[in-house]
C-alpha positions as protocol buffer text, in pm:
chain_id: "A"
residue {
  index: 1
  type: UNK
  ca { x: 14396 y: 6706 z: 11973 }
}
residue {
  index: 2
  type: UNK
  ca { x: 14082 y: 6747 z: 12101 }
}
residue {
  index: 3
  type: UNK
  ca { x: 13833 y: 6955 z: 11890 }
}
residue {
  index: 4
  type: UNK
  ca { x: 13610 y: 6976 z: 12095 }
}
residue {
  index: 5
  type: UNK
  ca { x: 13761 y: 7258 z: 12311 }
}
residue {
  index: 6
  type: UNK
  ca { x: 13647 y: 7591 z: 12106 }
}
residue {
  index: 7
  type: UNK
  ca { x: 13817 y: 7795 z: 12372 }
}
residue {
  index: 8
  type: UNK
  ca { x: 14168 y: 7599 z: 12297 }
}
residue {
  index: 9
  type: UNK
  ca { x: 14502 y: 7771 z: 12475 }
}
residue {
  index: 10
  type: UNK
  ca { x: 14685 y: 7839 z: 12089 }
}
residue {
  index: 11
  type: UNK
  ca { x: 14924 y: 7657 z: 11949 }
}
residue {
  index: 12
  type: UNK
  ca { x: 15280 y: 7765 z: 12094 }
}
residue {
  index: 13
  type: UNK
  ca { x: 15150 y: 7819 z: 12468 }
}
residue {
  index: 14
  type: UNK
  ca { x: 15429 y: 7687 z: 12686 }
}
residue {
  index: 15
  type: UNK
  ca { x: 15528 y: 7678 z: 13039 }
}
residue {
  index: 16
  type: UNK
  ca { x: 15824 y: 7946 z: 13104 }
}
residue {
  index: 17
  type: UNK
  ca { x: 15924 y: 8005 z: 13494 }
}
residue {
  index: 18
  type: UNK
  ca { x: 15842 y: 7772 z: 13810 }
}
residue {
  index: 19
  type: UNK
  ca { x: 15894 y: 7846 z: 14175 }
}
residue {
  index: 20
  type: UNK
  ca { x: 15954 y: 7722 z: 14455 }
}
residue {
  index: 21
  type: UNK
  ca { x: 15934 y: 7868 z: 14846 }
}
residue {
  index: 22
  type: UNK
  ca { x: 16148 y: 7685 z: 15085 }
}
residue {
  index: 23
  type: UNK
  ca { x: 16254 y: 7788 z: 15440 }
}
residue {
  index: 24
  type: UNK
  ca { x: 16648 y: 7805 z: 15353 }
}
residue {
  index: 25
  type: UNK
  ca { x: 16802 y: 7828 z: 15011 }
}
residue {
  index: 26
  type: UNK
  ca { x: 17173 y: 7747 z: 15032 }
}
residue {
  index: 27
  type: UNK
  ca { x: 17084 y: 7346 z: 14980 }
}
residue {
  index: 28
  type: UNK
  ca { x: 16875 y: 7416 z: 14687 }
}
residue {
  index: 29
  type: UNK
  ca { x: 17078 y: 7632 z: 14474 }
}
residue {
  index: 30
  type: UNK
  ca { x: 17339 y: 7369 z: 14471 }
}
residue {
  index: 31
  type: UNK
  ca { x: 17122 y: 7093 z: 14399 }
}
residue {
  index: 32
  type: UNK
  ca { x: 17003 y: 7261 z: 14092 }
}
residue {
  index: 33
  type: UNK
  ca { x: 17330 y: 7397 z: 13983 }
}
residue {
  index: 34
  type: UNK
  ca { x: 17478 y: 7098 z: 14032 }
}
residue {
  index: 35
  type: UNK
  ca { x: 17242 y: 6826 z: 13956 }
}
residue {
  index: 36
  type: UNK
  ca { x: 17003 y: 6962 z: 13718 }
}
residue {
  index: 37
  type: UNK
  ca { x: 17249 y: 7163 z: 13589 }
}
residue {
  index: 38
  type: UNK
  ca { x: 17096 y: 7476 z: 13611 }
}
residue {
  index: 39
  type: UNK
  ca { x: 17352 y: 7803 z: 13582 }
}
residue {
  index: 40
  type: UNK
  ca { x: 17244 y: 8048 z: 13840 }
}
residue {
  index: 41
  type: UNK
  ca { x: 17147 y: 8343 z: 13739 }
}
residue {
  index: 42
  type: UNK
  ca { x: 17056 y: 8543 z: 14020 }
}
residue {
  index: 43
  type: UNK
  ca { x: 17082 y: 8558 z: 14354 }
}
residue {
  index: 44
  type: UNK
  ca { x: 17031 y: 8799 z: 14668 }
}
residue {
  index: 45
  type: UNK
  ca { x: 16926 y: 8723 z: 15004 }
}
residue {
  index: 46
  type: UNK
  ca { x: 16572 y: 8611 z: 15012 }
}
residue {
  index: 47
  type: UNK
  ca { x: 16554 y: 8504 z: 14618 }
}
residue {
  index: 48
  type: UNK
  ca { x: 16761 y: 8260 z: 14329 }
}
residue {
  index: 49
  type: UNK
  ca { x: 16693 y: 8272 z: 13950 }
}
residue {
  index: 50
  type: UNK
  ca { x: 16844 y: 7979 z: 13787 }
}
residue {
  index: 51
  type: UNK
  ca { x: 16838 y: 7900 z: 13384 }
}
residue {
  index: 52
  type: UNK
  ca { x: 17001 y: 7800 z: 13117 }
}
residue {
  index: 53
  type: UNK
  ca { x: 17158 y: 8039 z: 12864 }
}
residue {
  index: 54
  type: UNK
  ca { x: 17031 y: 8326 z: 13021 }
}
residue {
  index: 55
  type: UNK
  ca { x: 16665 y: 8201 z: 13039 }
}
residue {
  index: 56
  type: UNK
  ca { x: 16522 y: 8156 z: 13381 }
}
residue {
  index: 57
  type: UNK
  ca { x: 16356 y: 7833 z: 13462 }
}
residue {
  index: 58
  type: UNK
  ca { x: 16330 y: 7839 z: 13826 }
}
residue {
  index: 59
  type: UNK
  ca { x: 16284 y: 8075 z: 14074 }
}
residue {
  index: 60
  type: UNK
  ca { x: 16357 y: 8019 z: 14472 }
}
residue {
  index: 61
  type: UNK
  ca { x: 16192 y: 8224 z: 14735 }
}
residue {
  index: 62
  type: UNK
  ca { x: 16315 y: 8175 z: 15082 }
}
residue {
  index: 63
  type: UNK
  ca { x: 16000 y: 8200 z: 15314 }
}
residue {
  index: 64
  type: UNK
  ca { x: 16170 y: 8166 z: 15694 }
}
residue {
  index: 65
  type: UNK
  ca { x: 15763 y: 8147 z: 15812 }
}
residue {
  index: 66
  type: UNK
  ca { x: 15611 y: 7901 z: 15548 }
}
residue {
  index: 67
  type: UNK
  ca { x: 15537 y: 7564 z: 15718 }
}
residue {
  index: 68
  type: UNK
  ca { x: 15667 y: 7257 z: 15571 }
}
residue {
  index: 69
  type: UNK
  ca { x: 15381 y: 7105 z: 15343 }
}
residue {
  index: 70
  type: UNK
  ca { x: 15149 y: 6882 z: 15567 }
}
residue {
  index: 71
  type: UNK
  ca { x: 15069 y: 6528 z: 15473 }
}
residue {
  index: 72
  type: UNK
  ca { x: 14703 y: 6621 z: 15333 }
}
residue {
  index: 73
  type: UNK
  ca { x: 14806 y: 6955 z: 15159 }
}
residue {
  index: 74
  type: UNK
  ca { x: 14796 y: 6964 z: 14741 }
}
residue {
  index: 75
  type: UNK
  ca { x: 15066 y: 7084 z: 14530 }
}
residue {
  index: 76
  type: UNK
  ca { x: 15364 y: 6972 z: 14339 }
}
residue {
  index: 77
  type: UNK
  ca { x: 15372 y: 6598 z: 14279 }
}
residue {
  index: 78
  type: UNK
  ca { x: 15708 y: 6726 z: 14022 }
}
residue {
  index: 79
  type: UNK
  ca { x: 15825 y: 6969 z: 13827 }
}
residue {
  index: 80
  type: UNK
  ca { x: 15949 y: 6878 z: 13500 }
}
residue {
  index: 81
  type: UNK
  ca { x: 16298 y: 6980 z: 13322 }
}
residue {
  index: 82
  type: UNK
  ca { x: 16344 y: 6883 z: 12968 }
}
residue {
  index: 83
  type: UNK
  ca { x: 16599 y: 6837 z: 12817 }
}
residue {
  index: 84
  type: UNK
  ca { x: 16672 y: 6865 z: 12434 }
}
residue {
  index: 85
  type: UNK
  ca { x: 16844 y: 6520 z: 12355 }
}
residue {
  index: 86
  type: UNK
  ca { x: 16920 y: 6169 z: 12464 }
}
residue {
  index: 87
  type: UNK
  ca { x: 17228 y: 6247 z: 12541 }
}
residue {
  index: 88
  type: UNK
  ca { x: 17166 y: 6539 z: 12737 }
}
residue {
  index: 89
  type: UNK
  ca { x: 16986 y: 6284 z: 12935 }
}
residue {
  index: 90
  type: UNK
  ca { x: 17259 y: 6051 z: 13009 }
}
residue {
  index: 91
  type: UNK
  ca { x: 17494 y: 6324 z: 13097 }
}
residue {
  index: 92
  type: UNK
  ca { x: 17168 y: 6454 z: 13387 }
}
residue {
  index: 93
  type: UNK
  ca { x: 17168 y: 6019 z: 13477 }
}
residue {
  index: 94
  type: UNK
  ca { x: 17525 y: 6079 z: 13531 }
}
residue {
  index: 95
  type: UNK
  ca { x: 17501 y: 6401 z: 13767 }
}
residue {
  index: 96
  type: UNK
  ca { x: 17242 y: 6240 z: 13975 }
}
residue {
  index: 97
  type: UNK
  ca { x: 17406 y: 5888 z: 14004 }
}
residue {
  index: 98
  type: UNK
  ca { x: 17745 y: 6129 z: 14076 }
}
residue {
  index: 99
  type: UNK
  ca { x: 17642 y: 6385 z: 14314 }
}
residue {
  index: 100
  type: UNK
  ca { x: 17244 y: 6236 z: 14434 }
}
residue {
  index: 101
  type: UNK
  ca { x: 16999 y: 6003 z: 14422 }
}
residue {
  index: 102
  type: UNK
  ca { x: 16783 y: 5827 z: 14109 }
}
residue {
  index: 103
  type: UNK
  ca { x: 16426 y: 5774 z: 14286 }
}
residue {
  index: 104
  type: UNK
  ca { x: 16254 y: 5661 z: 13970 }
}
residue {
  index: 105
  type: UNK
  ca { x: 16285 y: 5654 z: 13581 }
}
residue {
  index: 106
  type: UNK
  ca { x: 16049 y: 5539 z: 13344 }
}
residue {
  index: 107
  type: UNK
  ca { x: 15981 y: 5513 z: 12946 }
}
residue {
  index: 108
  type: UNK
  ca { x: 15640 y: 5688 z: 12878 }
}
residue {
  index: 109
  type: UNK
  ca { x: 15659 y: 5615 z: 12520 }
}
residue {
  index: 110
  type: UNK
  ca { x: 15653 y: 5954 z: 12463 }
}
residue {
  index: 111
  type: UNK
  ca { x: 15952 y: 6046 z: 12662 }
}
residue {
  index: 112
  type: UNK
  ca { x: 16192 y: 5938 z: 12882 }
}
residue {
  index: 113
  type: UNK
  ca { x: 16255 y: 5982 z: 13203 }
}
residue {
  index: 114
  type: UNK
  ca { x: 16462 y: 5996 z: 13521 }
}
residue {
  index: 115
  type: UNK
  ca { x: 16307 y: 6078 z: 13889 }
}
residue {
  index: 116
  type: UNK
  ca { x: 16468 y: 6219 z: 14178 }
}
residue {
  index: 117
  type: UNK
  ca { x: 16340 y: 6453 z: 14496 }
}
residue {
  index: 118
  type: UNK
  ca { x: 16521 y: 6761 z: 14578 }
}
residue {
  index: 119
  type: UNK
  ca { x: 16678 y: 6867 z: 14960 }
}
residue {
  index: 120
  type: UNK
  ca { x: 16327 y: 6990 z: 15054 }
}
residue {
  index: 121
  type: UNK
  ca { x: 16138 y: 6708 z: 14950 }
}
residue {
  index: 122
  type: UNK
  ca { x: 16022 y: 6902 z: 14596 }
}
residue {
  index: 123
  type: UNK
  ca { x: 15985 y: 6597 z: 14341 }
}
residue {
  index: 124
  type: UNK
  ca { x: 16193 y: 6652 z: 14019 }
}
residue {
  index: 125
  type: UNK
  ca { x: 16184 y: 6523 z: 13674 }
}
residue {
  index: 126
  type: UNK
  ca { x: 16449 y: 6536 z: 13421 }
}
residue {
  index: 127
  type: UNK
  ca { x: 16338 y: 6373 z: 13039 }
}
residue {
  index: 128
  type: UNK
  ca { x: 16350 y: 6385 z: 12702 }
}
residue {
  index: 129
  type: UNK
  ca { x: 16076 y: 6399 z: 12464 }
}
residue {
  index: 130
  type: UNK
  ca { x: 16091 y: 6096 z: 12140 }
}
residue {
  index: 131
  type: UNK
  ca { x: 15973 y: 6279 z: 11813 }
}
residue {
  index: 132
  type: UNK
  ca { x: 15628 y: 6401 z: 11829 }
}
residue {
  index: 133
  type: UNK
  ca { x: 15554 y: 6203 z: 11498 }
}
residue {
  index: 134
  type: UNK
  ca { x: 15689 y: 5889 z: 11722 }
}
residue {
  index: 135
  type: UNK
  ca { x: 15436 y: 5967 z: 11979 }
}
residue {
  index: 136
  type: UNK
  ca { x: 15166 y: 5715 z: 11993 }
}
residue {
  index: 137
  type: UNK
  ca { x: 14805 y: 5801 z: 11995 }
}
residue {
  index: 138
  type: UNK
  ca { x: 14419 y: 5653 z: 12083 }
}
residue {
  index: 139
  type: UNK
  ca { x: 14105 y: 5642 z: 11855 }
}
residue {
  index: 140
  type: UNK
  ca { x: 13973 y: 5989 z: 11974 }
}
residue {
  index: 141
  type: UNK
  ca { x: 14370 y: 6116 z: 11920 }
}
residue {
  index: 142
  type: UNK
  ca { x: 14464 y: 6130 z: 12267 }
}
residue {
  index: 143
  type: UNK
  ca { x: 14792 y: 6014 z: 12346 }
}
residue {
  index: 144
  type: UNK
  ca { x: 14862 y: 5704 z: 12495 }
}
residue {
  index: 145
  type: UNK
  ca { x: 15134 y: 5691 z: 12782 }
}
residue {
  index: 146
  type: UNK
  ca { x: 15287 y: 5389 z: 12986 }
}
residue {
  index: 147
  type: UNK
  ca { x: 15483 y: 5314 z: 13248 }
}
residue {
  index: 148
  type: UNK
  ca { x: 15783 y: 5078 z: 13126 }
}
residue {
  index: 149
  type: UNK
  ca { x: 16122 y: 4976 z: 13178 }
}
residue {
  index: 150
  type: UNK
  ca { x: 16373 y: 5245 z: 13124 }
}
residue {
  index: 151
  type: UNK
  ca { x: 16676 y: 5170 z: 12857 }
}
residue {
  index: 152
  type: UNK
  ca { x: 16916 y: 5290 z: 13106 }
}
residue {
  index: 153
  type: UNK
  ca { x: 17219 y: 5126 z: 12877 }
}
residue {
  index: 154
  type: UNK
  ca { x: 17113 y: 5341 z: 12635 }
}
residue {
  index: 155
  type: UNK
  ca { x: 17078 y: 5654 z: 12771 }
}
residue {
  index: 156
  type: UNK
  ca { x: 17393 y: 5580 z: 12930 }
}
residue {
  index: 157
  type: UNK
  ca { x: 17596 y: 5547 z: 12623 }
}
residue {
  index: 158
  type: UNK
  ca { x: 17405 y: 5851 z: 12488 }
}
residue {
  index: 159
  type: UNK
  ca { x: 17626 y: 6059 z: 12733 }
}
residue {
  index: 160
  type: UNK
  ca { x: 17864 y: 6292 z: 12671 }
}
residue {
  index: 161
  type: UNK
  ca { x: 18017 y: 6426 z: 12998 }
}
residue {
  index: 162
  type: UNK
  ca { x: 17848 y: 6760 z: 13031 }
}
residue {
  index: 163
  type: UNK
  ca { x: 17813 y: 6914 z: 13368 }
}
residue {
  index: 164
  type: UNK
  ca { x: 17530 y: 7142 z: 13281 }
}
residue {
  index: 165
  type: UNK
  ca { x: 17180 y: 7131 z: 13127 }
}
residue {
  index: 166
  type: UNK
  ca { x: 17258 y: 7250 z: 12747 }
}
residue {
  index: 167
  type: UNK
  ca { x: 17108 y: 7513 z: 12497 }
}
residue {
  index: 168
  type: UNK
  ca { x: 16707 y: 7400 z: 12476 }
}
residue {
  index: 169
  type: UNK
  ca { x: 16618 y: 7263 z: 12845 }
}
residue {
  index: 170
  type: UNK
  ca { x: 16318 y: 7424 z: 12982 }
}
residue {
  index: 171
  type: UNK
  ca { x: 16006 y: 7329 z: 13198 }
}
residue {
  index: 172
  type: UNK
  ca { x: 15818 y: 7088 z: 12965 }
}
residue {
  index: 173
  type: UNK
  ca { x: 15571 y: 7037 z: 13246 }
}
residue {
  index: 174
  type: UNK
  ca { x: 15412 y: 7083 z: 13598 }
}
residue {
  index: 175
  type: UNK
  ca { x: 15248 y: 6765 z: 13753 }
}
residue {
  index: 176
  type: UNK
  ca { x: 15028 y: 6845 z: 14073 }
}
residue {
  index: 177
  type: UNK
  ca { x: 14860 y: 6633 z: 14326 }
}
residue {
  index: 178
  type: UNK
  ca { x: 14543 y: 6773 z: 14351 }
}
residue {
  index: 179
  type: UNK
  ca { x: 14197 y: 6719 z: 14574 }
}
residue {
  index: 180
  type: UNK
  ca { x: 13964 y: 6632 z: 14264 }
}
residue {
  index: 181
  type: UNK
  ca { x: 14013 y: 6528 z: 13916 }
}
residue {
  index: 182
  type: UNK
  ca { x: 13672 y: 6689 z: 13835 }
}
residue {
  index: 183
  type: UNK
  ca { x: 13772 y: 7016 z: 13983 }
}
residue {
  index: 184
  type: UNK
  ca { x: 14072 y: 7033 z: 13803 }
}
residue {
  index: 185
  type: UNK
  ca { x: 13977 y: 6921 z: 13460 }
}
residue {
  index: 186
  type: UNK
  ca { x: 13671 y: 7196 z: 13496 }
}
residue {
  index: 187
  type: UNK
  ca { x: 13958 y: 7454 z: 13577 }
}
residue {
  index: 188
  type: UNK
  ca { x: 14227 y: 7381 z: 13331 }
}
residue {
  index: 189
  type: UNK
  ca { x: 14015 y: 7267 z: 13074 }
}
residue {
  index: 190
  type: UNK
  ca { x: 13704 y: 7450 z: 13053 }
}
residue {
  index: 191
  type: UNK
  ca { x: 13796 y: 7781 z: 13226 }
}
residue {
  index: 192
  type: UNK
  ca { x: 14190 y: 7846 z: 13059 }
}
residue {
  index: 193
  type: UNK
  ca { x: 14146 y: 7611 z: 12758 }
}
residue {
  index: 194
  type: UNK
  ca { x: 14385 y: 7360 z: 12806 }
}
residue {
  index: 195
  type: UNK
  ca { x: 14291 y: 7009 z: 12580 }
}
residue {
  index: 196
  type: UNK
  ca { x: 14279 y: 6698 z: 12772 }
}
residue {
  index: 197
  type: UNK
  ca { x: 14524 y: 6467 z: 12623 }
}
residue {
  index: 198
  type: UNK
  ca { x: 14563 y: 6202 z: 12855 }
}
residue {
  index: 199
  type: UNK
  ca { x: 14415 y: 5993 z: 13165 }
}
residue {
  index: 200
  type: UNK
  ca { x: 14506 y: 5706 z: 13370 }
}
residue {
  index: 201
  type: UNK
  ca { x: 14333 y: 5563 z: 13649 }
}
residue {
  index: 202
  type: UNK
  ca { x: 14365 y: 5839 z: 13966 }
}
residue {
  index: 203
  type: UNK
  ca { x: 14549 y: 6090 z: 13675 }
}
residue {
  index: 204
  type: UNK
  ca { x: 14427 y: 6371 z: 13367 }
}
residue {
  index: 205
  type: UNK
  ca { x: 14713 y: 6510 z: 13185 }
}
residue {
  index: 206
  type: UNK
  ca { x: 14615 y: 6853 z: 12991 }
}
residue {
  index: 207
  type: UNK
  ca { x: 14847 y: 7068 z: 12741 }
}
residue {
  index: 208
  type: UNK
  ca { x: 14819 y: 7313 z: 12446 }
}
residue {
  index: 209
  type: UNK
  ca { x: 14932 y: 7294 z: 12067 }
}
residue {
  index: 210
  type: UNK
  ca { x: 14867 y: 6885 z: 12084 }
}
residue {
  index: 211
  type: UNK
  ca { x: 15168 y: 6864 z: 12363 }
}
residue {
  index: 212
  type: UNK
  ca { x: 15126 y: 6487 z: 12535 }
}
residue {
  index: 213
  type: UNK
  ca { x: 15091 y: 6728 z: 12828 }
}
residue {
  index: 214
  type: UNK
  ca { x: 15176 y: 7093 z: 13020 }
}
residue {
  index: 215
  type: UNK
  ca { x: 14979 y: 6983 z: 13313 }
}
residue {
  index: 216
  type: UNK
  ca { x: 14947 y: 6668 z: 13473 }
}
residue {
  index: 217
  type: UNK
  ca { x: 14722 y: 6576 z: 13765 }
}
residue {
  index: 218
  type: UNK
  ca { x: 14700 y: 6300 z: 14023 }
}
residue {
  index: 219
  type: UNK
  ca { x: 14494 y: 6184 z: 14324 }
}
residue {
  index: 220
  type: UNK
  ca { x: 14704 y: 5884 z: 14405 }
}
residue {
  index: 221
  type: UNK
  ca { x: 14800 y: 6009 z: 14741 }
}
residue {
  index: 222
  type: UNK
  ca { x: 14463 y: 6102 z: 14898 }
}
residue {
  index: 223
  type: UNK
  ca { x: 14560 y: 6494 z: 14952 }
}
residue {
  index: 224
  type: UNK
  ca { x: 14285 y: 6714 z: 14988 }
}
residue {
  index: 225
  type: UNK
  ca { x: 14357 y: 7022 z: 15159 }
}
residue {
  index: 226
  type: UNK
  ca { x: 14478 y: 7378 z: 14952 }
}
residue {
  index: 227
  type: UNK
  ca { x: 14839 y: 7461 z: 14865 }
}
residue {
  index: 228
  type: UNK
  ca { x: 14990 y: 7675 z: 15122 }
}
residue {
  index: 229
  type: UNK
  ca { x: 15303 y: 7550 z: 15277 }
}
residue {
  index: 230
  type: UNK
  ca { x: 15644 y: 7516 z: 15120 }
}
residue {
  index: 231
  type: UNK
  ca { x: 15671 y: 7353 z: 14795 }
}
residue {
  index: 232
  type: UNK
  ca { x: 15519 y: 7536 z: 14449 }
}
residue {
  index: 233
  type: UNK
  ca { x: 15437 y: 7899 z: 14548 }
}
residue {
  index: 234
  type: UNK
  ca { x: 15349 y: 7969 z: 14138 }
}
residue {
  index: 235
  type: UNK
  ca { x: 15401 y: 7840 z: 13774 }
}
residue {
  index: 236
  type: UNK
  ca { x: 15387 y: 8042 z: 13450 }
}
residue {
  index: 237
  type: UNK
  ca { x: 15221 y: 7985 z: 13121 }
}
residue {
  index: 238
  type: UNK
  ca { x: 15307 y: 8187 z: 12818 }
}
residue {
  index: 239
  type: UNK
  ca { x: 15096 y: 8230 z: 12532 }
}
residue {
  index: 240
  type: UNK
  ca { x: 15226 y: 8372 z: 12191 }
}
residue {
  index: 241
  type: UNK
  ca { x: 15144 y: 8725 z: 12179 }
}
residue {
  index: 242
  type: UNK
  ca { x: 14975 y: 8977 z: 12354 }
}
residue {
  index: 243
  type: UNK
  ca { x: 14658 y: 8985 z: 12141 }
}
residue {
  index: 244
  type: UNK
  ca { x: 14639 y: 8608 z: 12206 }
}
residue {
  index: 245
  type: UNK
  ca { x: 14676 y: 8698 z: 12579 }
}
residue {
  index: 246
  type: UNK
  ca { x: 14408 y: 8867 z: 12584 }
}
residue {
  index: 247
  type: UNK
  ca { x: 14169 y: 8651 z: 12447 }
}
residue {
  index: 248
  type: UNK
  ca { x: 14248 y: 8443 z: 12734 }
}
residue {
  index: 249
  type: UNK
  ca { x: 14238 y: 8736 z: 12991 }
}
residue {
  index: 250
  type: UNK
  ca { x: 13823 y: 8814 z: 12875 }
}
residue {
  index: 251
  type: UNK
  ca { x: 13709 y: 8514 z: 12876 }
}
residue {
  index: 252
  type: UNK
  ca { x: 13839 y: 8373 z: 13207 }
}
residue {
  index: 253
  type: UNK
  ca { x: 13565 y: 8641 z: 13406 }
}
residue {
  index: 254
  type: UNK
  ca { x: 13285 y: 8408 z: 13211 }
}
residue {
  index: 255
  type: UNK
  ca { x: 13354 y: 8099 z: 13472 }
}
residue {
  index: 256
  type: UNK
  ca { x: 13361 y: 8305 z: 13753 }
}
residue {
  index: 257
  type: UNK
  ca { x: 13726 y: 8298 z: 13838 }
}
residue {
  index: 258
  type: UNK
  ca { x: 13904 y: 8617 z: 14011 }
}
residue {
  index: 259
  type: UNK
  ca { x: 14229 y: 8749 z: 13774 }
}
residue {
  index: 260
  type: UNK
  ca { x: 14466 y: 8960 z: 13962 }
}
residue {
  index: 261
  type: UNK
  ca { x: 14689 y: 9150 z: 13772 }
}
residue {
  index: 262
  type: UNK
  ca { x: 15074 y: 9138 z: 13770 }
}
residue {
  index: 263
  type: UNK
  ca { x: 15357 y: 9380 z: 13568 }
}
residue {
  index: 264
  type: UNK
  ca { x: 15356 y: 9191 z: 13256 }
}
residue {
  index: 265
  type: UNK
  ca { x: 14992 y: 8995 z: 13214 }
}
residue {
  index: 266
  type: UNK
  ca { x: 14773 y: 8849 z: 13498 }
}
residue {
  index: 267
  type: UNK
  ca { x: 14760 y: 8563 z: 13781 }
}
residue {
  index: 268
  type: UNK
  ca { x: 14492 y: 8315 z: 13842 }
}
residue {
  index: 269
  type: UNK
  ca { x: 14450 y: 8053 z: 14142 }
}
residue {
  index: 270
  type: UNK
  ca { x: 14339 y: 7671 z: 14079 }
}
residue {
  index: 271
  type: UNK
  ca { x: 14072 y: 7506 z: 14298 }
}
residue {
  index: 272
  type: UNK
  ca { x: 14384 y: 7396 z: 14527 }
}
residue {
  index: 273
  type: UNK
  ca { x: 14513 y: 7741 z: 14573 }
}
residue {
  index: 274
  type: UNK
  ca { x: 14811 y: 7687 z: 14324 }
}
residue {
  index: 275
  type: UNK
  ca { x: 14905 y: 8039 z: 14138 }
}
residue {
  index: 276
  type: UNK
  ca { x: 14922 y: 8058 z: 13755 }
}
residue {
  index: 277
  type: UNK
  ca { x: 15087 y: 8325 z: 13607 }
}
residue {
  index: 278
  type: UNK
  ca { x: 15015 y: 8408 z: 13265 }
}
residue {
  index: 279
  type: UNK
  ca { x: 15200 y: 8643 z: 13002 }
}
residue {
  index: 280
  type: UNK
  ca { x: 15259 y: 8672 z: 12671 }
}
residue {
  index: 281
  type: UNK
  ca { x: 15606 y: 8557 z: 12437 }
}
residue {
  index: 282
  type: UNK
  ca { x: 15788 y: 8856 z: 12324 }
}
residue {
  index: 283
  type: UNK
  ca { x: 15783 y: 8943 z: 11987 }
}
């Protein structure tokens, strides 16, 4: 972890809810519920909550006006379910090669993981994390990620038939594709604590509580205008406890960056006009 950060997000800061605005909804819901395996947990005209076990993950907000996201714009690059298990992984391998389409997959060393794009385009991970005492690490205790060769046979075998996402699946992470590296390490880093854990050529990766990452960033794609199309419309981060919250809250003014406030803790916007939502774990 870095020590170097005195301003660290605290250990047990997560990522809770993540949504999405789209122009129709219909196509998406059953993707999710379906696919990702996502229960739904709510849903009215312009709006769907899905979860797992009562817990929403994702949120869809139907946005008949919102243009689709332009070649240049910034935003989601993927948004990240994870899952508890390895065989909760082959059962999501077996959804998607059942009912879509595997774009990707890839063994990070840290995790595992399968790739896919949803009916709007919206990139989607599904993975599972290896033990954290597994994970391996650099000389200044970063840690190190690759890029190699999936065990599908594994993962495959791991399987156990379920048709939904099971008990412990959340948002593990948010990867953006964003205008500047520099811009976006100064944000996440500097202004809302986040550690840097991680960086490949064109990429940072940033987390709390020594996490191989809550935050990823790339400029592999060139984009460089702000966020404002469909795609993400907002991601949450929840720190543990309100006092904790706060601590966050009064020093954010310090680098100059505007905090709105919302019902249950406050919102914050990232160089590429991406909303954060922050708010604290209930007791």
């Amino acid at each position: 972890m870095n020590t170097a950060n005195t301003t660290a997000l605290p250990d047990g800061t997560h990522l809770g809810r993540t949504a999405l605005r789209a122009s129709a909804l219909d196509n998406l819901v059953e993707f999710y519920r379906d696919v990702v395996g996502l229960s739904v947990l709510r849903r009215a005209e312009t709006t769907a909550v899905l979860g797992v076990d009562e817990t929403p993950l994702l949120v869809l907000e139907r946005d008949e006006n919102a243009p689709e996201r332009r070649r240049a714009e910034t935003g989601l690059y993927h948004n990240a379910f994870r899952v508890p298990s390895r065989a909760a992984l082959g059962d999501a391998l077996a959804r998607i090669r059942n009912r879509w389409r595997l774009d990707g997959a890839a063994d990070h060393l840290v995790s595992e993981a399968l790739y896919l794009s949803d009916p709007a385009g919206n990139g989607v991970e599904i993975y599972r994390d290896r033990p954290r005492a597994e994970w391996p690490t650099t000389d200044d205790g970063r840690v190190r990620m690759a890029t190699d060769p999936l065990d599908f046979a594994g993962i495959e075998a791991a399987a156990t038939g379920d048709a939904s996402a099971p008990s412990g699946t959340d948002v593990g992470h948010v990867h953006l594709e964003v205008s500047s590296l520099e811009a976006f390490e100064d944000f996440y880093a500097e202004t809302l604590g986040f550690d840097v854990r991680a960086d490949v050529p064109g990429a940072l990766f940033v987390a709390a509580g020594g996490y191989h990452h809550h935050v990823g960033a790339n400029t592999w794609n060139g984009r460089t205008d702000p966020a404002e199309g469909q795609g993400l419309a907002w991601f949450e981060v929840v720190v543990p406890g309100s006092e904790r919250l706060d601590a966050v809250r009064e020093r954010i003014p310090d680098r100059k960056t505007e905090i709105a406030e919302t019902a249950n803790g406050f919102a914050v916007t990232d160089p590429d006009g991406v909303e954060l939502r922050f708010r604290a774990a209930p007791p």
